[in-house]
N, C-alpha and C positions, 0 to 999 in steps of 0.2 A: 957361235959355239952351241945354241942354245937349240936351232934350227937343226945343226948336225947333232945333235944327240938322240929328237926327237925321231927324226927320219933311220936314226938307225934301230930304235927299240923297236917301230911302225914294221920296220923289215925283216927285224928276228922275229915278230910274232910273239908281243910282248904287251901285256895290257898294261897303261900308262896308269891305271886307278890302284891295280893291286899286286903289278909287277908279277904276275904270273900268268904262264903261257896260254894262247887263246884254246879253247876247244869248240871244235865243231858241235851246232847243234843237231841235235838228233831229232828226227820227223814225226810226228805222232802218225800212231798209228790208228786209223780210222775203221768204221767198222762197216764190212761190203754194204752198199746199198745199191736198191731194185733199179734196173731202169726208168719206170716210171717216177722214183725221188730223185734220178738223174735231169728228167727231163721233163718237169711237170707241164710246162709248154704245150710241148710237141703230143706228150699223153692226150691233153684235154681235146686239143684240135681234132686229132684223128677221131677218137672215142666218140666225139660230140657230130664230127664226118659221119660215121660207121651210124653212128644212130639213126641219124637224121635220113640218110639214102633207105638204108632197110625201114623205115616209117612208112617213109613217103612211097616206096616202092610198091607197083601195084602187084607184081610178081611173087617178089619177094614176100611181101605182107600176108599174099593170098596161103601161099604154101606153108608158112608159120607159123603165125599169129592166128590168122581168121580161123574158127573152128567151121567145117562145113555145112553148110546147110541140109536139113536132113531130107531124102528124096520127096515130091508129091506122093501124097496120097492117090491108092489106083481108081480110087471112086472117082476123083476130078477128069483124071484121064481117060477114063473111060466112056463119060459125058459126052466130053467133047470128039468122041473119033466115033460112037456108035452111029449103023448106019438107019 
């Protein structure tokens, strides 16, 4: 009897502690976050990728980073081409 009693409060939806009906819990609501707190991982690898090529790169470096060299002087070139 004790077994059929239990399986039926279990089936009406019925908390055996305080004999009143279950409710559904409700989900917190969380607050948007960035892909990068999504995916700190995947962030570092690429970032630390992207760095690293554009360093090393001889192309890349020249055209960004390196500031030009400024032209010779026309006194040296001139040295050397006078006939």
């Amino acid at each position: 009897m004790r077994v059929t009693s239990i399986l039926t409060q279990s089936n009406q939806g019925i908390n055996n502690q305080n004999n009143q009906p279950l409710q559904r819990r409700k989900t917190a609501v969380l607050p948007k976050r960035s892909w990068v707190q999504r995916n700190p991982r995947l962030f570092s690898i690429i970032f630390i990728t992207t760095s690293l090529l554009t360093f090393f790169s001889k192309p890349i470096y020249d055209s960004f980073i390196v500031q030009q060299l400024p032209p010779p002087p026309q006194s040296l070139t001139n040295r050397y081409y006078k006939k």
